[in-house]
PDB file of N, CA, C and O in Angstrom, chain B, residues numbered from 101:
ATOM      1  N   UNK B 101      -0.334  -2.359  12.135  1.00  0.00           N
ATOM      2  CA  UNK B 101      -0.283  -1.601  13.355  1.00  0.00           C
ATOM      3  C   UNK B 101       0.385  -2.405  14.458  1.00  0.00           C
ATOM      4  O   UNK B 101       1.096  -1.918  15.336  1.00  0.00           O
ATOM      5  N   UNK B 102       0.040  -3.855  14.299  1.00  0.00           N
ATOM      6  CA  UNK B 102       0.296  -4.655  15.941  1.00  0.00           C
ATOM      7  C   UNK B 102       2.175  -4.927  15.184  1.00  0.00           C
ATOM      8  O   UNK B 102       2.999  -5.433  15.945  1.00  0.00           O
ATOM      9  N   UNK B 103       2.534  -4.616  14.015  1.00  0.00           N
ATOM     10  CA  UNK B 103       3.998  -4.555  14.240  1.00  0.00           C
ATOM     11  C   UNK B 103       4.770  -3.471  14.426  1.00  0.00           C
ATOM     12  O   UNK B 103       6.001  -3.466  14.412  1.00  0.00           O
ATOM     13  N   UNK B 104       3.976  -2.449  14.619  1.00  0.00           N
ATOM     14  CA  UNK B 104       5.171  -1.169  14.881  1.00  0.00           C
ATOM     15  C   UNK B 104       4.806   0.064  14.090  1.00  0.00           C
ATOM     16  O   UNK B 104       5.474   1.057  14.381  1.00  0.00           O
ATOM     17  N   UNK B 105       3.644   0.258  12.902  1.00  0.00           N
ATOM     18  CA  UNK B 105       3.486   0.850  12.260  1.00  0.00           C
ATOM     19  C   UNK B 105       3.576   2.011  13.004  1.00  0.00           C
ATOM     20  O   UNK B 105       4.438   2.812  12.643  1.00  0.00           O
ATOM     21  N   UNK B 106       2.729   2.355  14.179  1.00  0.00           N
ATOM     22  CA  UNK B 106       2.434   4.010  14.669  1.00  0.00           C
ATOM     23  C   UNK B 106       3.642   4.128  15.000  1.00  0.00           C
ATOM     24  O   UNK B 106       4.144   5.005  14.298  1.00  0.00           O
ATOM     25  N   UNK B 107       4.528   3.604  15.860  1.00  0.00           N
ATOM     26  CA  UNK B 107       5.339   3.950  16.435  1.00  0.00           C
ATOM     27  C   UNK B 107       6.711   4.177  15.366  1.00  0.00           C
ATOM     28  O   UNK B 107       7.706   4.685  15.884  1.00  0.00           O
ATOM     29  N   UNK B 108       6.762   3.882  14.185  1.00  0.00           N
ATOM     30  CA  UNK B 108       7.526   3.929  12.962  1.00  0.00           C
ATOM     31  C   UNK B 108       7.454   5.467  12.465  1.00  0.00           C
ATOM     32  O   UNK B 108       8.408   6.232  12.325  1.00  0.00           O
ATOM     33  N   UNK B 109       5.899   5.761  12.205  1.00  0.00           N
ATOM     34  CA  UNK B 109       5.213   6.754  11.524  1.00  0.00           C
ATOM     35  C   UNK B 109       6.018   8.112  12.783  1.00  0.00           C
ATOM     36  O   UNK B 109       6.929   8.923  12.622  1.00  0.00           O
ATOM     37  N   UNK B 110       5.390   7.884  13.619  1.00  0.00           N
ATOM     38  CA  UNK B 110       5.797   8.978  14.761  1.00  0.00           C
ATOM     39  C   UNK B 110       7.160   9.223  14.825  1.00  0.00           C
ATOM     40  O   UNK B 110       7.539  10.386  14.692  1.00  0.00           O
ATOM     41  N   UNK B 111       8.323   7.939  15.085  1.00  0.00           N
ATOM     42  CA  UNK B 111       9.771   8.560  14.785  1.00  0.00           C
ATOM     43  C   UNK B 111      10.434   9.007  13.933  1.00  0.00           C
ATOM     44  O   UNK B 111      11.508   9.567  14.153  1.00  0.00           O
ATOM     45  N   UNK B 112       9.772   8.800  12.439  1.00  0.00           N
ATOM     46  CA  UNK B 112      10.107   9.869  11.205  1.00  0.00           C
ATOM     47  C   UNK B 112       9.527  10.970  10.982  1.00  0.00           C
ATOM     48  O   UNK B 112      10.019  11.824  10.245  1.00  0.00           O
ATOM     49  N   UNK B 113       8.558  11.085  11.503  1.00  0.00           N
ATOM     50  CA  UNK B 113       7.974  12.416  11.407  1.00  0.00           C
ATOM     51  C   UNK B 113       8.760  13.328  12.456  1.00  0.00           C
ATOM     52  O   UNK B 113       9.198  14.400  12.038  1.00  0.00           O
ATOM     53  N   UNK B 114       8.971  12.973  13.803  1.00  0.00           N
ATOM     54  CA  UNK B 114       9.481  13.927  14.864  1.00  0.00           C
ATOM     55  C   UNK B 114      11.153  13.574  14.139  1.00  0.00           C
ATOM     56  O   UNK B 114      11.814  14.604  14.273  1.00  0.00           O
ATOM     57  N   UNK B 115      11.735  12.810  13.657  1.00  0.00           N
ATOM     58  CA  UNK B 115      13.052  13.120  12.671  1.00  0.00           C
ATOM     59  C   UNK B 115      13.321  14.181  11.205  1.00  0.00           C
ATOM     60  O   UNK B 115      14.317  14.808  10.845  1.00  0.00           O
ATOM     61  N   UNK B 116      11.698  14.004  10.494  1.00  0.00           N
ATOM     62  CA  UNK B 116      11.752  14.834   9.914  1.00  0.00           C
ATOM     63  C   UNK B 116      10.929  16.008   9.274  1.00  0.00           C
ATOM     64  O   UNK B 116      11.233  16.815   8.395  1.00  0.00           O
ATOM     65  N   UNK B 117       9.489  15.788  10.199  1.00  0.00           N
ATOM     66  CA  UNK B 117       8.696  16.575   9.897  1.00  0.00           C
ATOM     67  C   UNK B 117       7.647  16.244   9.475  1.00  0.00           C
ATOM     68  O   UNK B 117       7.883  15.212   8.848  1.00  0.00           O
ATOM     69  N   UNK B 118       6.280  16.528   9.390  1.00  0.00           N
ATOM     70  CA  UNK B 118       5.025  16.076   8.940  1.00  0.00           C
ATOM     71  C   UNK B 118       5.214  16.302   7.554  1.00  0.00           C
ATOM     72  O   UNK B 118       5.007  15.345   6.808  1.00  0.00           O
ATOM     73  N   UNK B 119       5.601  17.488   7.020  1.00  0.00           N
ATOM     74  CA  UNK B 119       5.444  17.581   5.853  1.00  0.00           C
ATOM     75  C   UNK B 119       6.527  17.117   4.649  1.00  0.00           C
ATOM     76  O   UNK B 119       6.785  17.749   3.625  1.00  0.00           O
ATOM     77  N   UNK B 120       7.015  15.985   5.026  1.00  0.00           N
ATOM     78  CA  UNK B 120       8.055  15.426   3.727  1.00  0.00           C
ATOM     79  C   UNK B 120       7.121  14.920   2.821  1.00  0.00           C
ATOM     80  O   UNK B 120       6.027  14.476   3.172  1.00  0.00           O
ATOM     81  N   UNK B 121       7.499  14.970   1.714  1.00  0.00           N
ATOM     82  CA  UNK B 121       6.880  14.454   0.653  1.00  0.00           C
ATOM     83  C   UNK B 121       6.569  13.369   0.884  1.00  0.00           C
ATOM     84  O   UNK B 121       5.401  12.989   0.805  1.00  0.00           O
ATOM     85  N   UNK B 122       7.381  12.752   1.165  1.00  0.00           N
ATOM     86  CA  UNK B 122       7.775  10.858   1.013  1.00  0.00           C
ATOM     87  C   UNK B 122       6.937  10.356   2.373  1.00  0.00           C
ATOM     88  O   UNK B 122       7.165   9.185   2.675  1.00  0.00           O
ATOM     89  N   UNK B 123       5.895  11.156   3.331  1.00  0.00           N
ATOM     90  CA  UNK B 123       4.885  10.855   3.754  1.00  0.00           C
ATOM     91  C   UNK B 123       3.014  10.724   3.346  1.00  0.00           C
ATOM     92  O   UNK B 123       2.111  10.043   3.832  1.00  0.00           O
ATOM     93  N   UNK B 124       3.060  11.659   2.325  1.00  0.00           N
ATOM     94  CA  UNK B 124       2.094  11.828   1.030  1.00  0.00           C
ATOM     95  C   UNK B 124       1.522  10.403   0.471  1.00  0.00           C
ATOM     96  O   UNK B 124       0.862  10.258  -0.558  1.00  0.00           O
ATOM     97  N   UNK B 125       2.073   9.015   1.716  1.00  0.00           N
ATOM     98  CA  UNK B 125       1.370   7.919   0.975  1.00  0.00           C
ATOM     99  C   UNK B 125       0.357   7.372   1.575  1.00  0.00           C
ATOM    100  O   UNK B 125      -0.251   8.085   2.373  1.00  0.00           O
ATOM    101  N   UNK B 126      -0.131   5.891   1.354  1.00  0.00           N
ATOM    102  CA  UNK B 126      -0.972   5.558   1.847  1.00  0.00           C
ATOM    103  C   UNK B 126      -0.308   4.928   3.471  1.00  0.00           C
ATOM    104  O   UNK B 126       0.818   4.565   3.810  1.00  0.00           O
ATOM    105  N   UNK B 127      -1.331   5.004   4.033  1.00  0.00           N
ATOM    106  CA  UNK B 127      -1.286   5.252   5.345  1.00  0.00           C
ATOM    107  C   UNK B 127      -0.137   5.739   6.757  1.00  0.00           C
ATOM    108  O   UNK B 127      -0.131   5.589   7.979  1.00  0.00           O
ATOM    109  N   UNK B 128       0.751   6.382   5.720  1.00  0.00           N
ATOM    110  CA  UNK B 128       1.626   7.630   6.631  1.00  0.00           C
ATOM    111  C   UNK B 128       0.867   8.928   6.646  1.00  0.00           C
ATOM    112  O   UNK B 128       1.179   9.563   7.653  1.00  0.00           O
ATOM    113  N   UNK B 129      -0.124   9.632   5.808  1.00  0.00           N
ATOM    114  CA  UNK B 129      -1.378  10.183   5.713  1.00  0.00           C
ATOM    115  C   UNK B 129      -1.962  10.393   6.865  1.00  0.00           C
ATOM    116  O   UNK B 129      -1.920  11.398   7.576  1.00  0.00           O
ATOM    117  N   UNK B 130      -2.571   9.289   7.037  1.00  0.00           N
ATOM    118  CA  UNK B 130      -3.737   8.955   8.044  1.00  0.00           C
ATOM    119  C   UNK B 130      -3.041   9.111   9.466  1.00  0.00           C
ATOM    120  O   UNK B 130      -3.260   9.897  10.388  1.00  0.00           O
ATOM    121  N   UNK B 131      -2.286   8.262   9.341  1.00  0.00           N
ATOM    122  CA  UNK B 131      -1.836   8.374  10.601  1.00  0.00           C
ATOM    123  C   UNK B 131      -0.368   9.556  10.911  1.00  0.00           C
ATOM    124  O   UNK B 131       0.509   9.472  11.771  1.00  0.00           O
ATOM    125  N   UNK B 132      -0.514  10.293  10.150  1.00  0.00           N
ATOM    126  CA  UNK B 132      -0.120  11.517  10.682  1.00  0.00           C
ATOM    127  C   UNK B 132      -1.330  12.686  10.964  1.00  0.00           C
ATOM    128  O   UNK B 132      -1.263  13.657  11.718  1.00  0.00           O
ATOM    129  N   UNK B 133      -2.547  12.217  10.026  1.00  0.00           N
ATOM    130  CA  UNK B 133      -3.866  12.584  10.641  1.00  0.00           C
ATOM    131  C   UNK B 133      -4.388  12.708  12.320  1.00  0.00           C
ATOM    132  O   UNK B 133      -4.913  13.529  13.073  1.00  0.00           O
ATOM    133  N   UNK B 134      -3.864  11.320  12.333  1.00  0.00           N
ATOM    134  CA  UNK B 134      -4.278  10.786  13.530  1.00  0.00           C
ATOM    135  C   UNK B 134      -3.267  11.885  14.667  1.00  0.00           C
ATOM    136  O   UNK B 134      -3.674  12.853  15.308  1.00  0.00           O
ATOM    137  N   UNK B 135      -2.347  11.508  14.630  1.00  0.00           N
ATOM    138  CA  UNK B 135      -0.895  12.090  15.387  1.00  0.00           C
ATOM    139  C   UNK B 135      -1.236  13.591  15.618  1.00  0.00           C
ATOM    140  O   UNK B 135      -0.766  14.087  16.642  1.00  0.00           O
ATOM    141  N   UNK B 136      -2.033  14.428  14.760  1.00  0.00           N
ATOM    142  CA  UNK B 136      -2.840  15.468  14.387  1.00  0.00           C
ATOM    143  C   UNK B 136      -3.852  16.013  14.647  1.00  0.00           C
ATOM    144  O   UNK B 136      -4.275  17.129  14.346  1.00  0.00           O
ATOM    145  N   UNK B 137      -4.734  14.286  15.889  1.00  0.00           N
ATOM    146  CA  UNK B 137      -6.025  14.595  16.280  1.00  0.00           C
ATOM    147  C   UNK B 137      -6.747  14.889  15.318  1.00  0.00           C
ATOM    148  O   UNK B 137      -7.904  14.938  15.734  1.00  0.00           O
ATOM    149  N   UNK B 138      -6.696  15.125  14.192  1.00  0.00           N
ATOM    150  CA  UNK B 138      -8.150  15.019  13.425  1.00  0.00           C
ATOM    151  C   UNK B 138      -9.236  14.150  13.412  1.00  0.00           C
ATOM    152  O   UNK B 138     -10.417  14.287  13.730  1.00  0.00           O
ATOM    153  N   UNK B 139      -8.315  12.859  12.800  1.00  0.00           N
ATOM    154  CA  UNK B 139      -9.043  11.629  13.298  1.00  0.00           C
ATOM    155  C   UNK B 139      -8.915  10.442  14.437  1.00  0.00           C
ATOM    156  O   UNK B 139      -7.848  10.437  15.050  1.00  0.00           O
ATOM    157  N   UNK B 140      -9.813   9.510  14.760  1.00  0.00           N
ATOM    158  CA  UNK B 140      -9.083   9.054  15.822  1.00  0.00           C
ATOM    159  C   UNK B 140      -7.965   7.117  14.985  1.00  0.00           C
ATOM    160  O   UNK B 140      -7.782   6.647  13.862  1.00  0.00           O
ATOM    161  N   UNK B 141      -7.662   6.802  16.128  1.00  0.00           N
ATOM    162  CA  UNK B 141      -6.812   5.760  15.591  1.00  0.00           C
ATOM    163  C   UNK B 141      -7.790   5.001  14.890  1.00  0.00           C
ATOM    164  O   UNK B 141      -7.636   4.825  13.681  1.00  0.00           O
ATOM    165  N   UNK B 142      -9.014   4.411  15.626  1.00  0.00           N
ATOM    166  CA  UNK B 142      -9.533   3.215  14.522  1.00  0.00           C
ATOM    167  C   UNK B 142     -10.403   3.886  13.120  1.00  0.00           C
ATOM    168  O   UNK B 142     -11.146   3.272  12.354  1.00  0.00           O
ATOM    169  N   UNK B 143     -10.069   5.178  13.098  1.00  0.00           N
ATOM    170  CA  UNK B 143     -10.894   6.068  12.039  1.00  0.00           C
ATOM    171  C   UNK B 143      -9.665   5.395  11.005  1.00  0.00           C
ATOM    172  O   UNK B 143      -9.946   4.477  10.235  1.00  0.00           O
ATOM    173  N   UNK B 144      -8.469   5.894  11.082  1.00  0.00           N
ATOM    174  CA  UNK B 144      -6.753   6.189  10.233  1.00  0.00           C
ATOM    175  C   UNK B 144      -6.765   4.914  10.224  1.00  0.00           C
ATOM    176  O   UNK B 144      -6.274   4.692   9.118  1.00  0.00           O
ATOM    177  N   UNK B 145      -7.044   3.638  10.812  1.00  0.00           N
ATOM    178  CA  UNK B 145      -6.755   1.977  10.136  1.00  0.00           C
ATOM    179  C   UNK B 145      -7.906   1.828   9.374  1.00  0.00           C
ATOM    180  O   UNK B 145      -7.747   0.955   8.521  1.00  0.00           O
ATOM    181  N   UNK B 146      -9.387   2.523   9.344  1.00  0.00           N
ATOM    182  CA  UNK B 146     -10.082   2.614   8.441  1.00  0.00           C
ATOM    183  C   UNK B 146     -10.050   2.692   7.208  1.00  0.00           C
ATOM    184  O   UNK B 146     -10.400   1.850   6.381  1.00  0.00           O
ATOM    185  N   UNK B 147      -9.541   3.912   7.030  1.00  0.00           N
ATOM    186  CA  UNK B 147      -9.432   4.593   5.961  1.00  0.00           C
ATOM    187  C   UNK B 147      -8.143   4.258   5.377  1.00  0.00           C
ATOM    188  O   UNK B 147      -8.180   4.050   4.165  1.00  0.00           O
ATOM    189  N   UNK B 148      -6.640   4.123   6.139  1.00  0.00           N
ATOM    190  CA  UNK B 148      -5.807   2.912   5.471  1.00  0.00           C
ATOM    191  C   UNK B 148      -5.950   2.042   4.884  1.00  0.00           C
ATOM    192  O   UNK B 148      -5.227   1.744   3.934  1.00  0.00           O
ATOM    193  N   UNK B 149      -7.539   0.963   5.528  1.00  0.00           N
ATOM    194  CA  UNK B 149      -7.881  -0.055   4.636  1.00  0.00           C
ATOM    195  C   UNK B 149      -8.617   0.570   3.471  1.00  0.00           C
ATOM    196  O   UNK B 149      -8.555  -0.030   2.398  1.00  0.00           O
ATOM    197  N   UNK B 150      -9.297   1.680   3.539  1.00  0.00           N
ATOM    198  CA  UNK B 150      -9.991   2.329   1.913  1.00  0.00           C
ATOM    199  C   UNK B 150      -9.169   2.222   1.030  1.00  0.00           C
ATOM    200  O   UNK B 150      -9.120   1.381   0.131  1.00  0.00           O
ATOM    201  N   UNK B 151      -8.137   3.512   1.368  1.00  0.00           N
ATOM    202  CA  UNK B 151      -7.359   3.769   0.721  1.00  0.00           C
ATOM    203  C   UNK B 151      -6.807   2.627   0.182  1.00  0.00           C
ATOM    204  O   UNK B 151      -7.256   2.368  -0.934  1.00  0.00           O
ATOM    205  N   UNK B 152      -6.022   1.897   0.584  1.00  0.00           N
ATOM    206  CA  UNK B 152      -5.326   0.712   0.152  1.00  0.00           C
ATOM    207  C   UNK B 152      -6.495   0.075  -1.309  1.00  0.00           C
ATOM    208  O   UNK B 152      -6.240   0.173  -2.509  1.00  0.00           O
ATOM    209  N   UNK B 153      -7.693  -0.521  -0.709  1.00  0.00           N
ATOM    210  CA  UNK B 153      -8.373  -1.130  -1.430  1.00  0.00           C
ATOM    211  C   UNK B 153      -8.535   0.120  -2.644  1.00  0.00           C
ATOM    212  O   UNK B 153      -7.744  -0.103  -3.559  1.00  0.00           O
ATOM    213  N   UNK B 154      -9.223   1.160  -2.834  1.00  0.00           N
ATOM    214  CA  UNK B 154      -9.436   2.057  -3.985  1.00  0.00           C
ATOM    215  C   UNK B 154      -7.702   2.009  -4.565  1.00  0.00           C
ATOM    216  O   UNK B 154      -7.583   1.885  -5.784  1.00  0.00           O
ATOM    217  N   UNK B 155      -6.990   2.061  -4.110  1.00  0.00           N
ATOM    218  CA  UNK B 155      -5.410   2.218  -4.855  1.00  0.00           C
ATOM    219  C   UNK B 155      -5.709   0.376  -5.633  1.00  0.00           C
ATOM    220  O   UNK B 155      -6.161   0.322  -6.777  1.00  0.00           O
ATOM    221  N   UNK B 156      -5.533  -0.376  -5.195  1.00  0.00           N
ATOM    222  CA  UNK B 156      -5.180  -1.385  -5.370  1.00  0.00           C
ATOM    223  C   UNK B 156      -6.771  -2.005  -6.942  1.00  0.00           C
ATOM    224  O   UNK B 156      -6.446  -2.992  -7.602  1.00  0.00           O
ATOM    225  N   UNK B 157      -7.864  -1.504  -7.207  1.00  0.00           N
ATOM    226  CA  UNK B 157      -8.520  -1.304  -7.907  1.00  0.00           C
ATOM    227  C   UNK B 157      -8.139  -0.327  -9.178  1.00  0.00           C
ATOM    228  O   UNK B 157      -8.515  -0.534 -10.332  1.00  0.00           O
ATOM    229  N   UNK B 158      -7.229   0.900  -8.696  1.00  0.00           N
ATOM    230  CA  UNK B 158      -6.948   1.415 -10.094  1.00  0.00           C
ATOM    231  C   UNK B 158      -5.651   0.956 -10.792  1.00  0.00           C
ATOM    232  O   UNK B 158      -5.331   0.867 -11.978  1.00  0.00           O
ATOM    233  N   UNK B 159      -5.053   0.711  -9.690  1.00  0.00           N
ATOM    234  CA  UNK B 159      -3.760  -0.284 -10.307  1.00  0.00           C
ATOM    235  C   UNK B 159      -4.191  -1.475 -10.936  1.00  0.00           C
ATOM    236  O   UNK B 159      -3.303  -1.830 -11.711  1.00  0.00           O
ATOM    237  N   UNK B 160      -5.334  -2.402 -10.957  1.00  0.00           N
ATOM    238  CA  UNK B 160      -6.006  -3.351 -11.636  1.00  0.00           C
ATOM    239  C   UNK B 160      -6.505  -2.710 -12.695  1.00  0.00           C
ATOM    240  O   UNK B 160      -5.830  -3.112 -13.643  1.00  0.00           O
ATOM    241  N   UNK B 161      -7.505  -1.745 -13.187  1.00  0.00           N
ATOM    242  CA  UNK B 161      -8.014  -1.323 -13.876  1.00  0.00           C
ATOM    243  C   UNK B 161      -6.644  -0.836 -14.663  1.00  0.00           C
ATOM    244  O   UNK B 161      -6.658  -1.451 -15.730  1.00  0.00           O
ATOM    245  N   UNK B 162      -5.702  -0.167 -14.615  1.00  0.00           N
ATOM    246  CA  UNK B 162      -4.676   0.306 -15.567  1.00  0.00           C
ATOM    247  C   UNK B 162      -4.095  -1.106 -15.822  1.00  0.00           C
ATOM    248  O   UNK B 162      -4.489  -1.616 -16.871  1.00  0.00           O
ATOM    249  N   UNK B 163      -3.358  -1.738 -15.181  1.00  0.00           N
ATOM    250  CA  UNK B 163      -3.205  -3.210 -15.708  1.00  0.00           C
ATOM    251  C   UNK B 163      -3.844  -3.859 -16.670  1.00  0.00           C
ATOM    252  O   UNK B 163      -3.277  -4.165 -17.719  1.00  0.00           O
ATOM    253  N   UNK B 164      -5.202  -4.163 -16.397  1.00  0.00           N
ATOM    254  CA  UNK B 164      -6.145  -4.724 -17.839  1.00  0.00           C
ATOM    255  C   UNK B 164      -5.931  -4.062 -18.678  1.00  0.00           C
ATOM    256  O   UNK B 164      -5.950  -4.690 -19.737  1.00  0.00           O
ATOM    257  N   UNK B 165      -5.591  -2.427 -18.857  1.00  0.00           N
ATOM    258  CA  UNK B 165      -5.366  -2.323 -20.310  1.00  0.00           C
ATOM    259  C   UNK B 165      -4.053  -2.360 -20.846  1.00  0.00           C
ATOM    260  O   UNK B 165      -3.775  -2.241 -22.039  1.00  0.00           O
ATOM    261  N   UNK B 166      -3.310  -2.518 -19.972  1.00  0.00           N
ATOM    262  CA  UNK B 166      -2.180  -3.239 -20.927  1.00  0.00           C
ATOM    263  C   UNK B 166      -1.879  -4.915 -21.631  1.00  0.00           C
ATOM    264  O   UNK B 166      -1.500  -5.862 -20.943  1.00  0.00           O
ATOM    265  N   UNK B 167      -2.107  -4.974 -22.898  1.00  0.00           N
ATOM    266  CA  UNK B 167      -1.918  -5.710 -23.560  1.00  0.00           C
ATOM    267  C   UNK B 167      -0.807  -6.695 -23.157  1.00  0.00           C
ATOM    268  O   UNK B 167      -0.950  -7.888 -22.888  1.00  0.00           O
ATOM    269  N   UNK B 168       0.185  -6.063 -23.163  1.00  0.00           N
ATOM    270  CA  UNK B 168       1.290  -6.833 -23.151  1.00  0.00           C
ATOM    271  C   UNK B 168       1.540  -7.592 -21.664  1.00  0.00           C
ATOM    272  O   UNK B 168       2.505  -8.343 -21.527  1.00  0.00           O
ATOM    273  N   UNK B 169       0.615  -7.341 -20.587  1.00  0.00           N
ATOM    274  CA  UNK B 169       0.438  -7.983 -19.648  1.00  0.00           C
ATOM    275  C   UNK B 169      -0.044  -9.448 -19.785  1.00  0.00           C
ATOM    276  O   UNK B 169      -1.147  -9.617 -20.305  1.00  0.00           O
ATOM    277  N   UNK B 170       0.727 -10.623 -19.338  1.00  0.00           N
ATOM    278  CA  UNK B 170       0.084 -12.215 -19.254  1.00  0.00           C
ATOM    279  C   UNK B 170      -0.375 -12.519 -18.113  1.00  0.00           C
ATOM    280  O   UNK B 170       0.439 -12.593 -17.192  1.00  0.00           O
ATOM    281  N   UNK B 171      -1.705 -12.765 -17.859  1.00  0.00           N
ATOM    282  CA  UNK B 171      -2.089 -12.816 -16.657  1.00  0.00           C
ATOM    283  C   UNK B 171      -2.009 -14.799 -16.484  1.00  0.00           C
ATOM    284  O   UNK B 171      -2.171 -15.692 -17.316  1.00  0.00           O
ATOM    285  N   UNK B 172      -1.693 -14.817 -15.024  1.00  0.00           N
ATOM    286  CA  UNK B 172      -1.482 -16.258 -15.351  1.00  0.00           C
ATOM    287  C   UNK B 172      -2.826 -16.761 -14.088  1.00  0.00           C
ATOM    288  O   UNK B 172      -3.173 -16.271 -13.013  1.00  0.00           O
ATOM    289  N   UNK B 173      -3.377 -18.187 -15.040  1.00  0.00           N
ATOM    290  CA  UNK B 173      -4.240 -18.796 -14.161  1.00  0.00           C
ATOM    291  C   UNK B 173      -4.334 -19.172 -13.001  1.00  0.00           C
ATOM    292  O   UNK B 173      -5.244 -18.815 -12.254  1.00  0.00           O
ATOM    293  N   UNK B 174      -2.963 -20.318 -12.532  1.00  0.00           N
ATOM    294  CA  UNK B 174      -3.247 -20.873 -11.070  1.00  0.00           C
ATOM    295  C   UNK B 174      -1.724 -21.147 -10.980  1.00  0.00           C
ATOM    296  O   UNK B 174      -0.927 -20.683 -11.795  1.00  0.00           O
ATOM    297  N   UNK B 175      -1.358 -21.975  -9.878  1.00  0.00           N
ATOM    298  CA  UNK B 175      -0.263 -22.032  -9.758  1.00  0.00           C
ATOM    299  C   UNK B 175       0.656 -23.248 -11.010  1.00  0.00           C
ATOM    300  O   UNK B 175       1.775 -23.093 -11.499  1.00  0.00           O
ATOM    301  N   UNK B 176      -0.049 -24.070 -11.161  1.00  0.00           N
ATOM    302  CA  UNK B 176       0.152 -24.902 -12.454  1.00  0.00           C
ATOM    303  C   UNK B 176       0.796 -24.294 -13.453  1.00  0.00           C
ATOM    304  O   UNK B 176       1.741 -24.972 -13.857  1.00  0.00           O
ATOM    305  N   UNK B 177       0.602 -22.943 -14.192  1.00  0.00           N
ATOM    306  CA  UNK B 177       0.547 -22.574 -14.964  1.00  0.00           C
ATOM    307  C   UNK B 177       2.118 -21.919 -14.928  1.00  0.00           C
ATOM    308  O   UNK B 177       2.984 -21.865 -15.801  1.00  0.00           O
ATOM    309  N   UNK B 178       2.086 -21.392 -13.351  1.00  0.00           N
ATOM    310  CA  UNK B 178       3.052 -20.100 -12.625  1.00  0.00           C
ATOM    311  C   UNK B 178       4.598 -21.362 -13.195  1.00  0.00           C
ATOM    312  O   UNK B 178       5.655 -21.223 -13.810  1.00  0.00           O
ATOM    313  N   UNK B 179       3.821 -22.555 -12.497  1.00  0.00           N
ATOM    314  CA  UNK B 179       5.434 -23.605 -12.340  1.00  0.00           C
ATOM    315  C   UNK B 179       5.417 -23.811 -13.959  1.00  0.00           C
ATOM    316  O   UNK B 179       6.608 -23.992 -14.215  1.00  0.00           O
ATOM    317  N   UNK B 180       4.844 -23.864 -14.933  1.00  0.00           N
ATOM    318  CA  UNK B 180       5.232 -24.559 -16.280  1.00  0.00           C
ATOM    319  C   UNK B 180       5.931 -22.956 -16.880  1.00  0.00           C
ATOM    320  O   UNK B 180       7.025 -22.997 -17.444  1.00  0.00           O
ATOM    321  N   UNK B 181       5.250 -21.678 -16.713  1.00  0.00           N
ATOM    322  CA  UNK B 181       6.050 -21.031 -17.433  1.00  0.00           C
ATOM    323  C   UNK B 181       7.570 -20.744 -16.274  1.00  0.00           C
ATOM    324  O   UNK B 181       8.680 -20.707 -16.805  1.00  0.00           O
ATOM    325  N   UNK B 182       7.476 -20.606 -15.095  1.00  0.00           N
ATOM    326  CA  UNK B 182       8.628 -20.715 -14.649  1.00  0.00           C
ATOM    327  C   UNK B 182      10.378 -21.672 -15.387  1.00  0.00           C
ATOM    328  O   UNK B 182      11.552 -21.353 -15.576  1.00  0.00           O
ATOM    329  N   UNK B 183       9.324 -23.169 -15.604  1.00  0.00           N
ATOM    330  CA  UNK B 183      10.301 -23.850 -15.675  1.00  0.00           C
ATOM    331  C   UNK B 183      10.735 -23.417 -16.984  1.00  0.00           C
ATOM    332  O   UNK B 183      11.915 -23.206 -17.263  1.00  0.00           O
ATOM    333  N   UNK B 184       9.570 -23.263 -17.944  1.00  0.00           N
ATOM    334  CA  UNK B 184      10.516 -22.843 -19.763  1.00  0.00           C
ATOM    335  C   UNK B 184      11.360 -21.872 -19.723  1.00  0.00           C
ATOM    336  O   UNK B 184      12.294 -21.683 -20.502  1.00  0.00           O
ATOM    337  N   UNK B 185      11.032 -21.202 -18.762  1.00  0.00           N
ATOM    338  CA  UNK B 185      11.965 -19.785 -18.346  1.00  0.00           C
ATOM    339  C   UNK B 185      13.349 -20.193 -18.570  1.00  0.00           C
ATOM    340  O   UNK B 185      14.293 -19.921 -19.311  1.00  0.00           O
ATOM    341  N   UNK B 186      12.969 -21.178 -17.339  1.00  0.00           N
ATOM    342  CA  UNK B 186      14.628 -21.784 -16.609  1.00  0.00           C
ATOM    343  C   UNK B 186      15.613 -22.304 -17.804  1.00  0.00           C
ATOM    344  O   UNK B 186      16.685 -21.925 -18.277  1.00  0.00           O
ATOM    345  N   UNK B 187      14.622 -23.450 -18.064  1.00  0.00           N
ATOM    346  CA  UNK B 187      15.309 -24.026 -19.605  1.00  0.00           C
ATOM    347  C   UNK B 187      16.027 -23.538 -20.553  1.00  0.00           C
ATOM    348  O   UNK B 187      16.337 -24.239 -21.516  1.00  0.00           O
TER     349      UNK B 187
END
């Protein structure tokens, strides 16, 4: 928000409308909610932070079941497979 978010949200919408698809995400939503008076501003950074966190949990949960995913330990690990990469 303290970089520009509302004021971002508000000049694409009055460019192209509340209802573009490509506003349907997480927290262009809310704060076209907001813009909407439904809710108020610290309600829409609320629920931005929900949202975010519940998204960011099922994207983990679908991740673990992919197999072919290598999850890597610490950064140690990040620089040794980096470098075999390189090699």
């Amino acid at each position: 928000m303290k970089d520009g978010f509302l004021k971002e949200v508000k000049e694409l919408v009055e460019k192209y409308g509340q209802n573009n698809q490509n506003f349907d995400t997480i927290g262009y939503r809310e704060i076209i909610d907001y813009l909407n008076r439904k809710i108020t501003l610290p309600e829409a950074v609320e629920l931005i932070k929900k949202n975010t966190r519940n998204y960011a949990k099922r994207q983990m949960t679908w991740f673990r079941k992919d197999k072919r995913i290598r999850w890597i330990k610490d950064e140690k690990e990040a620089l040794s497979l980096g470098a075999s990469f390189l090699s």
